[in-house]
C-alpha positions in Angstrom: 22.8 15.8 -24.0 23.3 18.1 -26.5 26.5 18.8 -25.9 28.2 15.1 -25.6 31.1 14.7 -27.7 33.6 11.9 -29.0 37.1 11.3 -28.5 37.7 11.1 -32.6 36.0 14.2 -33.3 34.3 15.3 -35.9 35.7 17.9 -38.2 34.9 19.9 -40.9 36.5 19.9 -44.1 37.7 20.0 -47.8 38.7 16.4 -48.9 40.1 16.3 -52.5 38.7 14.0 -55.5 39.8 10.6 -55.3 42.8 8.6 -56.8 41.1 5.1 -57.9 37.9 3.4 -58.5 36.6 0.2 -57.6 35.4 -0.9 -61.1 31.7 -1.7 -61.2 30.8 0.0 -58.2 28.2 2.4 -58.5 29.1 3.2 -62.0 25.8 4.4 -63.8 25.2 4.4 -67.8 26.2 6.9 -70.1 23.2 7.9 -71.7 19.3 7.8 -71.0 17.6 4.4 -71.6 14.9 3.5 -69.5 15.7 0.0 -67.8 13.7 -2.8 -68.1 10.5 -2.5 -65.7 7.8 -4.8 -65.9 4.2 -2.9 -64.8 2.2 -0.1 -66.8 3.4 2.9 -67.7 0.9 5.2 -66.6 -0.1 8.6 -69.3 0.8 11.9 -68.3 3.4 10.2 -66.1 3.8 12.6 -62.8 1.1 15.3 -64.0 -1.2 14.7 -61.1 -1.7 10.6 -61.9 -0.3 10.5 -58.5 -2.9 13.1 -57.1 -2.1 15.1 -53.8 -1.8 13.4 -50.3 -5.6 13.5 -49.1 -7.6 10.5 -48.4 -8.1 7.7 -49.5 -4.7 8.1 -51.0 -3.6 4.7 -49.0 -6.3 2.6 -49.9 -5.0 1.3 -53.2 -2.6 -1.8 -52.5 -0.4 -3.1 -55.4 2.8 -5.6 -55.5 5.5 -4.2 -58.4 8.2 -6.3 -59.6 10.8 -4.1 -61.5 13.9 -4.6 -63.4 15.6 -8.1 -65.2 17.5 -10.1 -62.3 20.4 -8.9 -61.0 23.3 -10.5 -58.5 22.0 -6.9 -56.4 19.2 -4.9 -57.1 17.1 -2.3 -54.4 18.8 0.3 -52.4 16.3 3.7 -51.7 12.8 4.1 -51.6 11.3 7.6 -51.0 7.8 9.1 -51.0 7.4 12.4 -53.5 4.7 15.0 -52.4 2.3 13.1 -54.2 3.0 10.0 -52.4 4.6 8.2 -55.6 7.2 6.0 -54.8 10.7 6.5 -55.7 12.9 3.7 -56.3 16.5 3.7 -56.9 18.2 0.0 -58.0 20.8 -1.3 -60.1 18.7 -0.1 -63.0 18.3 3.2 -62.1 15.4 5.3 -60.4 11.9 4.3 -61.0 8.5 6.2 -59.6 5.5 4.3 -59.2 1.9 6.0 -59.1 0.0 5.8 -55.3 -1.3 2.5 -57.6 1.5 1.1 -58.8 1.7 1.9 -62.1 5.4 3.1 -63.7 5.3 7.3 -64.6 9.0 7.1 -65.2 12.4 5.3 -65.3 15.8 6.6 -65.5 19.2 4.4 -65.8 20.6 6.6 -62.9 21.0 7.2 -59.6 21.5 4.7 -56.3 19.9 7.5 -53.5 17.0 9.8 -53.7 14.9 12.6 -51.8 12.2 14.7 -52.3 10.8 18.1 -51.5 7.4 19.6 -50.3 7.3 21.3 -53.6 7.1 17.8 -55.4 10.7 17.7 -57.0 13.0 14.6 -56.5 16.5 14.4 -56.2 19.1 11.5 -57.4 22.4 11.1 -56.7 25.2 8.4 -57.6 28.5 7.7 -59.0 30.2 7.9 -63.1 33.3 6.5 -64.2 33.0 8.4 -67.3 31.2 11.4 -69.2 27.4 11.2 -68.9 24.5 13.3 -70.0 21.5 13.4 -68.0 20.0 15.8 -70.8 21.6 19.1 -69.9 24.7 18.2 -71.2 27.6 16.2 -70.9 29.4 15.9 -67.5 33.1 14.5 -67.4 34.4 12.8 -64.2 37.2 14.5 -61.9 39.4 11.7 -61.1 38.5 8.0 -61.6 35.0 7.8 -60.1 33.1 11.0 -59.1 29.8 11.7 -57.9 26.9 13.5 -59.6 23.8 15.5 -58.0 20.1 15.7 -59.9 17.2 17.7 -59.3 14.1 16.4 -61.1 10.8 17.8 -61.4 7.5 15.1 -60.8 7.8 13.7 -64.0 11.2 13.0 -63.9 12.4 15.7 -66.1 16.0 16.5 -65.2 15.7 20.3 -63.5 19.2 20.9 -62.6 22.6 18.4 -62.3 26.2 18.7 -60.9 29.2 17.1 -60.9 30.9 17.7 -57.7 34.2 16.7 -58.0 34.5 13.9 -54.9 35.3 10.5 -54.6 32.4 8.6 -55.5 33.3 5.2 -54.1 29.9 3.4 -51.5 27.5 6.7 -52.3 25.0 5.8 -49.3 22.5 8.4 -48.4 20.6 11.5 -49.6 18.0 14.1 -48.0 16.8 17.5 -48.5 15.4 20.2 -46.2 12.7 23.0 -46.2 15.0 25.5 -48.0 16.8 23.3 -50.6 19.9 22.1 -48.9 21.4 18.9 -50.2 22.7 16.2 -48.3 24.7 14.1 -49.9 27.2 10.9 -48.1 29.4 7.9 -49.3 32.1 6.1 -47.6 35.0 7.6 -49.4 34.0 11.3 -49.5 32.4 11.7 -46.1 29.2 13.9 -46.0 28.7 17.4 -47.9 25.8 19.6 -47.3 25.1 21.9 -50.7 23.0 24.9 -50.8 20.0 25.3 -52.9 22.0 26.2 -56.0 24.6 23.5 -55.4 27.7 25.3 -53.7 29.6 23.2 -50.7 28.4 24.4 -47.8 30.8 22.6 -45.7 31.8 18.7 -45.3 32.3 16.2 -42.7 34.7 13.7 -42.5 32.1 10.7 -41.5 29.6 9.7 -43.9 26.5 7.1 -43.4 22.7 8.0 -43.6 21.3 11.5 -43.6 18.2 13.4 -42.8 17.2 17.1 -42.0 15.0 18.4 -39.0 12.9 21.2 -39.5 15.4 23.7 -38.7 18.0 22.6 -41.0 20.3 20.9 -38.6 21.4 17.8 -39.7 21.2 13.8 -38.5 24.6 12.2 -39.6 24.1 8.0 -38.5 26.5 5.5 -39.6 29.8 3.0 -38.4 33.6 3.3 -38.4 36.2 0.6 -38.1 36.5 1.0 -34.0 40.7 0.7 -35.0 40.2 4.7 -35.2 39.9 5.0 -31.7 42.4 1.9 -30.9 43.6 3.8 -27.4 39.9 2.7 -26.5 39.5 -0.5 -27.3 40.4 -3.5 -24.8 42.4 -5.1 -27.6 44.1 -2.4 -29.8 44.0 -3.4 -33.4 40.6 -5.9 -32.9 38.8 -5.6 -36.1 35.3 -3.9 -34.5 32.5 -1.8 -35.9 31.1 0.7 -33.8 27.9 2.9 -34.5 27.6 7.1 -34.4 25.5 9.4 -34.3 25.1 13.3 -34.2 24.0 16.3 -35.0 25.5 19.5 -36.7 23.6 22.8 -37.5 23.4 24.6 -40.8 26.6 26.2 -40.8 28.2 22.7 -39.7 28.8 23.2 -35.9 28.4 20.3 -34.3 25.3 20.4 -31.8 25.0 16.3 -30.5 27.6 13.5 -31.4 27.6 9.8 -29.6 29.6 6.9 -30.1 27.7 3.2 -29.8 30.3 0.8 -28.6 29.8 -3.0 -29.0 31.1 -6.3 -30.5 29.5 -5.3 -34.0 27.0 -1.9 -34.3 26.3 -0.9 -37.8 23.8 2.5 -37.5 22.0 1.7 -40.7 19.2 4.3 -41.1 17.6 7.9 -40.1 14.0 9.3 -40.5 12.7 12.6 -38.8 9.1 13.3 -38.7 7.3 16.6 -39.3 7.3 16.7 -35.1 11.2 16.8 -34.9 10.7 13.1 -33.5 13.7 10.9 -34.6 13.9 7.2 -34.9 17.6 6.0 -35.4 17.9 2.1 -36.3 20.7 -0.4 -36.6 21.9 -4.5 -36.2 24.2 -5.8 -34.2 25.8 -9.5 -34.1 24.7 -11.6 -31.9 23.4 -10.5 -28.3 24.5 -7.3 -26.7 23.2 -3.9 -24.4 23.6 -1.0 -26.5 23.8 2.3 -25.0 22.3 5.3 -27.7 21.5 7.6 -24.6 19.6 4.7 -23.5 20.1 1.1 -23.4 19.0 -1.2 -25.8 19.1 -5.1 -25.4 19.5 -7.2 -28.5 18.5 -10.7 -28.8 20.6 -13.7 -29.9 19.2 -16.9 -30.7 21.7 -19.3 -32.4 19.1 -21.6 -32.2 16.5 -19.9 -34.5 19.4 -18.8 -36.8 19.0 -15.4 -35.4 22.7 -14.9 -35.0 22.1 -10.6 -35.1 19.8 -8.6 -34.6 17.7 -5.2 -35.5 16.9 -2.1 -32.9 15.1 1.3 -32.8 15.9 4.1 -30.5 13.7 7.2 -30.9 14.6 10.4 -29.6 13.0 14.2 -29.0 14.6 16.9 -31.1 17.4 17.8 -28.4 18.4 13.9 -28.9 16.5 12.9 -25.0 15.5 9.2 -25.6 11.9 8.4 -25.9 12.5 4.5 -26.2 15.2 1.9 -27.4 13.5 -1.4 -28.5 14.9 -4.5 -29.9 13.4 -4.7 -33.7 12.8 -8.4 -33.4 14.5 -8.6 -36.8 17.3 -10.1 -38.1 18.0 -6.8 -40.4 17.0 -3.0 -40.0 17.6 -1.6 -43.1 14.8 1.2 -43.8 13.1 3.4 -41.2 10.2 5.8 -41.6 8.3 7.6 -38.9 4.5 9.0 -39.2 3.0 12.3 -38.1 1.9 10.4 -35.0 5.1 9.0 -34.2 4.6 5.3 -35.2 8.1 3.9 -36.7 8.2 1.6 -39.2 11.3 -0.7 -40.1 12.2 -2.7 -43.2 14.2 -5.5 -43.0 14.8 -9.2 -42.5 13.5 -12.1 -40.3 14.7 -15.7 -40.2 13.5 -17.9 -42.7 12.6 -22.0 -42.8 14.2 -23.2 -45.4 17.9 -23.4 -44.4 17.1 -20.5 -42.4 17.3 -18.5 -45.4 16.2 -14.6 -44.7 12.1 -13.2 -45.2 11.7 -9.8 -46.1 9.8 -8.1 -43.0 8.4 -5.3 -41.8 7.7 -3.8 -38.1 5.6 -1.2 -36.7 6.7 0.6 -33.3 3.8 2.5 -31.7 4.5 5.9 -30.4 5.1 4.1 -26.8 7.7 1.6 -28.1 5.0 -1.5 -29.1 6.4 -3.5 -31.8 4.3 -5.3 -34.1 5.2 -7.6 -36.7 3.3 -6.7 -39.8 2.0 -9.2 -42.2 3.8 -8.2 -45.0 6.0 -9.4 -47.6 7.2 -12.7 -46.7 9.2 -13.3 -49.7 12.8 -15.2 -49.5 14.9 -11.7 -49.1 15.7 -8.8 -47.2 13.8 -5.1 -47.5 15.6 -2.2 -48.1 13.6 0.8 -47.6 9.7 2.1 -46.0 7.9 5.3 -46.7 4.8 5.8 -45.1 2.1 8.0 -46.8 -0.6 10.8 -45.0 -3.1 8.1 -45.0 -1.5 4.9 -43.5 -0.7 3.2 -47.0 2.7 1.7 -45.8 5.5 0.9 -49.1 8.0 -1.4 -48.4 10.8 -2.5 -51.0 12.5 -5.5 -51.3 15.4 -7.6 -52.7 13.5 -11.0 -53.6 15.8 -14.4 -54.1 14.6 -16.0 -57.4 15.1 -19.1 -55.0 15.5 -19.9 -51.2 19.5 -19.8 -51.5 21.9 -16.8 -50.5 23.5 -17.2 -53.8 20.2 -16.9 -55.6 19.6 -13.9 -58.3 17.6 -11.1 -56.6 14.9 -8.7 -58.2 13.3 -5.7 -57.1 10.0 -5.7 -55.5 7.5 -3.3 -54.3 4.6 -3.8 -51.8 2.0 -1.3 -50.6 -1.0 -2.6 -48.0 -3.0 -0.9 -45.3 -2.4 -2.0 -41.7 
């Protein structure tokens, strides 16, 4: 399987900055004011208030709420080597303790990472010059797209302007050695080296995450009007899902194409095993094939019009299991040392069939468990798992049971 390949191929290459901006999208502050976070702001923020990842490490459960109300608010969550929580929102990027409590808040960044070594990295878009305390960065082009290497108290280490389009930034990951990730719909995906130099870029961008060897998982969807010759009606407006696989000089090792009515890829996670769990939704019922064939449910009459699926797959990409979710969305996926997965997402609601932020656990033998968790009228937007089964989930809540309804940020943490 490792050497299946796609009819649009995937190439490697130098795209230029781009030409115009969406105003308003992904466009972060210009200067270093910490957002408004309700919670306690814990002393010595990121000295060791988080502690190291030993037991019982998980046993503390909180809820956070964070940042004023916005139209959209949550996009990443991460775990640092501490097993703080990273957040990255409208507002910026906040860390909470293993307890809850705030060590630091930044007005910048929509994606985040972290190493072994306990640094974190953020990365979004500017419109215009910005200083994220090591001086002031001016944009190439209308909108470009900035890098960030902080240390665990949120220090900024190291930061870059790279000079690309920084229109939909979507994904960020870091391996072993320091290589940088970084993808968003208008620049495709560029792997950086420890001290920031382009290592090479793909054209395709979507969600990202290393293996242990430095290859590279590259998930996402394209308008299916690329490959038009292979569609049954040429010009039908069609998502399809990808995935694949490049190595650390950017040869491409895996690569697969999802066909289907609607497929959107929407997340990666690889454990410390080289296991990878790949999820994504589709609308309404279909048989996906990822290497192995998924079935989807649709149930118009629940309001479950799409639906959310896992496929988990070995390091040389042979299938394990392909489950349907039982979700509505799949939005955030995290795997465990002993290969349980865990999904953030959506399942239908009652009032007006309004969405409830979820969360599902799939056992190492494709089990799915609904957990009781969250609840809240809304849709989850990223898991972490910590060394000790302390699962953190986060969450766009609706200020009210309506899709129009004002959403803030919110933060769970249980045991299950």
């Amino acid at each position: 399987m490792r050497s299946m390949r796609w009819s649009a191929a995937i190439s490697v290459v130098l795209i230029a900055g781009c030409g115009t901006s969406n105003p308003g999208e992904d466009n972060q502050p210009t200067s270093i004011t910490p957002p408004n976070v309700t919670g306690t702001v814990a002393p010595d923020a990121g000295s060791g208030s988080g502690g190291t990842a030993s037991c019982p490490l998980g046993a503390a459960a909180y809820t956070a709420r964070l940042g004023s109300v916005f139209t959209t608010q949550a996009h990443d969550l991460v775990l640092d080597a501490h097993g703080n929580a990273i957040l990255t929102a409208d507002a910026g990027t906040t860390a909470l303790s293993t307890a809850g409590d705030v060590l630091f808040a930044i007005p910048f960044g929509s994606v985040a990472a972290a190493d072994r070594a306990g640094n974190i990295y953020i990365a979004g878009s500017f419109t215009q010059p910005i200083d994220l305390g090591l001086g002031t960065m001016v944009p190439q082009g209308n909108i470009d797209v900035f890098v960030a290497k902080l240390d665990a108290a949120g220090h900024v280490v190291s930061a870059k302007a790279l000079g690309q389009c920084g229109d939909g930034v979507e994904s960020l990951a870091v391996d072993g050695a320091g290589r940088i990730a970084i993808s968003g719909t208008a620049m495709g995906t560029l792997v950086l080296s420890a001290t920031g130099d382009i290592q090479f870029q793909l054209t395709r961008s979507g969600h990202v995450a290393f293996d242990s060897a430095g290859n590279l998982v590259l998930v996402g969807s394209f308008n299916a009007n690329e490959n038009a010759n292979e569609l049954p009606s040429p010009g039908t407006d069609v998502s399809w899902g990808f995935y694949m696989e490049v190595d650390p000089t950017g040869k491409e090792l895996t690569s697969r194409i999802v066909t289907g009515n609607q497929v959107y890829l929407t997340g990666v996670a690889i454990n410390a095993q080289d296991r990878i769990a790949v999820i994504g939704k589709t609308l309404g019922y279909a048989a996906l094939d990822l290497g192995v064939v998924v079935t989807v449910v649709h149930d118009p009459a629940s309001g479950r019009q799409n639906g959310g699926f896992v496929t988990v797959f070995d390091r040389f990409f042979n299938p394990f299991f392909a489950k349907d979710a039982q979700l509505t969305e799949a939005n955030g996926v995290a795997l465990d040392a002993a290969g349980n997965v865990f999904i953030s997402g959506a399942t239908v609601g009652n009032t007006g069939l309004f969405q409830l932020e979820a969360v599902d656990k799939i056992d190492a033998v494709g089990n799915v468990q609904l957990l009781p968790f969250g609840g809240v009228d809304g849709d989850g937007y990223g898991v972490a798992v910590d060394s000790c089964g302390g699962v953190i989930a986060g969450m766009d809540q609706l200020q009210q049971p309506s899709p129009t309804s004002p959403v803030i940020g919110l933060v769970e943490k249980a045991e299950f």
